[in-house]
N, C-alpha and C positions, 0 to 999 in steps of 0.2 A: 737414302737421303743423308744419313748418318755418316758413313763414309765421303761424300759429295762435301758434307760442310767440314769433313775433317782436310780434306785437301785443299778444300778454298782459307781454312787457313792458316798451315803451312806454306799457301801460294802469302798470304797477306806474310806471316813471319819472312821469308824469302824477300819479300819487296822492303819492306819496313828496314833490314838488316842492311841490304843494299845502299836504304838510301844513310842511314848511319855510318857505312864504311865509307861512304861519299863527303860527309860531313867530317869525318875524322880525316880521312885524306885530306881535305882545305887543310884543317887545322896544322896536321901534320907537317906538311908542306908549309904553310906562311913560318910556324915555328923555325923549320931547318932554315930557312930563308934568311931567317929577318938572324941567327945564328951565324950563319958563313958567309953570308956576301957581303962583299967589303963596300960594296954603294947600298948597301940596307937601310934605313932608317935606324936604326942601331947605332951604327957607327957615329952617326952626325953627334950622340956625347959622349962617343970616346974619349973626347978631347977634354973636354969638362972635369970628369973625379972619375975615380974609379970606381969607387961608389956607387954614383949616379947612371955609371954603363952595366955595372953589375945588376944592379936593380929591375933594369930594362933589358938584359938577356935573363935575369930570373922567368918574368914573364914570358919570354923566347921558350926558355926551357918549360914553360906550366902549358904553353899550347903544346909543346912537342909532347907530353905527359899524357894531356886529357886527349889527343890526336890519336896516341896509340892506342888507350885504353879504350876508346872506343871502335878501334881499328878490330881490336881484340872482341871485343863484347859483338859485334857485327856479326864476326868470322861462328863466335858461339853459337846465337842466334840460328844464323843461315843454316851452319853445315849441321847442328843439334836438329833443326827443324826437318831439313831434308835425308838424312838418317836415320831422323827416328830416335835419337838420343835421350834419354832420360836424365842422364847425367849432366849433359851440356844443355838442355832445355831450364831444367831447376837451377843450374849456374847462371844461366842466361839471367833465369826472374829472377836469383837472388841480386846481383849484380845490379840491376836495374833497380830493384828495391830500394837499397843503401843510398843510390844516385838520389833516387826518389825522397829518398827521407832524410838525406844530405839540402837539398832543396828547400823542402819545408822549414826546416829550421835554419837555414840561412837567412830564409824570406821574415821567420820570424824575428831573430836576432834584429836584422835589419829596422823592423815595424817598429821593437819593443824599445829598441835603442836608436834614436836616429842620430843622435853623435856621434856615431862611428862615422856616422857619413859624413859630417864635417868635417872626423876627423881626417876623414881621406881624402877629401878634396885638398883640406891645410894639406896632405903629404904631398900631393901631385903638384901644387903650387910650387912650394919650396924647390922639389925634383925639376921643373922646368926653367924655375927664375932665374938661373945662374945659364942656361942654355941664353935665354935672350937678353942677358946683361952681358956674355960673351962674345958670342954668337952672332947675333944679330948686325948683318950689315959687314963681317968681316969673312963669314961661312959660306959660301953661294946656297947650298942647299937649306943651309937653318934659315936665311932671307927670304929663298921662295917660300918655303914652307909658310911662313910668317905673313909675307905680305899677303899670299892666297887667304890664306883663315881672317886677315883682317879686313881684304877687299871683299871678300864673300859672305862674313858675318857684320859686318860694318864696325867694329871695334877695336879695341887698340890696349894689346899689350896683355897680359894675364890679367889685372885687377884697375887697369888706366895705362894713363901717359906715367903717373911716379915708376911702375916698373922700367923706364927707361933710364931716368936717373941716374948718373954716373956711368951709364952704358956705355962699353967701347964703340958703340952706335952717336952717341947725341956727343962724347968726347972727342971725337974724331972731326964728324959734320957738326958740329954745335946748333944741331937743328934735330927735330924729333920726327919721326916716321907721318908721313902728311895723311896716315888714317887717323890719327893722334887730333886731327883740327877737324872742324869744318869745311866743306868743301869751296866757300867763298874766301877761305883763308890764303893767301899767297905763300908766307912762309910762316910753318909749325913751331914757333919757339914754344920754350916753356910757358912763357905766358899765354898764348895764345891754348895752345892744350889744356891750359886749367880751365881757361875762360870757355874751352867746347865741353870739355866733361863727357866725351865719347866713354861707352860703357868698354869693360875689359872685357875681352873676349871668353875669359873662365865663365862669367857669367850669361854670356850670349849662347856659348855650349849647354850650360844647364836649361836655359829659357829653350833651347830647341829641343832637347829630349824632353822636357815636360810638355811642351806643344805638340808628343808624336809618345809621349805617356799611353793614351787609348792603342796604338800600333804594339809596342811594347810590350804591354801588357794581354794583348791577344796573341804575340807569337810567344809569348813563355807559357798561355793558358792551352796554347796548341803543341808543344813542345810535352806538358805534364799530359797532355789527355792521349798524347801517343805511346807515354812511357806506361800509362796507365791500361792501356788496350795493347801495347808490347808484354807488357805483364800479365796480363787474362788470355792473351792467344799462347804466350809459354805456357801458363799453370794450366789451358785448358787440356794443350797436345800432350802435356806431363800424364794428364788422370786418364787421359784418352788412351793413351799407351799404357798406361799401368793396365787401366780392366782390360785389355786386348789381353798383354799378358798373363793377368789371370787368369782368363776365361781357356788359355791355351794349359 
């Protein structure tokens, strides 16, 4: 029996590992991605600052980071487990640990302090607003982008119709993107935009992750309770092989 539950699971470490080298490949891969290809979504603010392209291949490069090192911790896992490693099993739990308790206290940070989170959203504002005062309406690709999110979310602009404002968009056409009005509107001027008051679409983003909050929040509670059972089937096969080899 003893033996039986010691294979079932290193069968469970074996599949769990699997499906993390599977998740680290995604990551891996969109990272290189959104890195090299010159039609990536990357690209479309090269044009903007250098700055604001550097910012968004940081990111490029933070998937391609957490991509490998989980590509790594996978490879630990599996081939620790199916070896019989001791060394690479107790690397595997430490590894997961850290992760583990890197988590929690992000989650805490997060709770204890909720300005940061404002304050991230102000950064992500600022990083975008020069894309659609640019952009917008002269880029083919920043335009679909844009129109999609505001015909899908029904909104307009990052924070309103003001972020169009002086846009090479409303100075060009002297007219404002017709998700900007009412849909009884014929033509979007400024005035007619103030007089709709379409919400910005930053805030239609938030209102939709908060409405899918409860989702959320169960695939991160699913995510800890595998790192948590990744960590008890390592520390178990660890002691499980120690008294084997003691007893030899």
């Amino acid at each position: 029996k003893t033996m039986g539950f010691f294979t079932c699971i290193k069968l469970i470490m074996v599949v769990f590992n699997l499906l993390i080298f599977l998740g680290g490949g995604v990551l891996l891969g969109v990272g290189i991605w959104a890195t090299v290809d010159s039609n990536s979504f990357v690209h479309i603010f090269v044009s903007i600052s250098a700055e604001t392209a550097t910012q968004i291949l940081n990111v490029a490069c933070l998937l391609i980071a957490i991509g490998a090192v989980l590509v790594v911790i996978s490879f630990l896992g599996c081939y620790g487990a199916q070896q019989e490693s001791q060394c690479l099993l107790i690397t595997f739990f430490t590894v997961i640990l850290i992760i583990f308790v890197a988590q929690l206290v992000g989650t805490v940070i997060i709770l204890v302090n909720p300005s940061k989170i404002r304050q991230a959203e102000d950064e992500l504002k600022t990083l975008l607003k020069p894309v659609l005062q640019e952009e917008y309406g002269t880029n083919e690709q920043v335009t679909k982008l844009w129109n999609g999110t505001m015909n899908d979310l029904k909104c307009c602009g990052l924070s309103g119709y003001e972020d169009f404002i002086n846009s090479n968009y409303v100075n060009l056409s002297h007219v404002y993107p017709s998700q900007c009005c009412n849909s009884t509107v014929m033509t979007c001027t400024k005035t007619n935009a103030q007089a709709s008051d379409v919400q910005g679409c930053f805030e239609s983003v938030l209102a939709l992750i908060q409405k899918h909050i409860p989702i959320v929040g169960g695939v991160a509670a699913g995510i800890c309770a595998l790192e948590l059972a990744a960590m008890m089937a390592s520390i178990y096969l660890y002691c499980q092989l120690g008294d084997a080899g003691s007893m030899h």
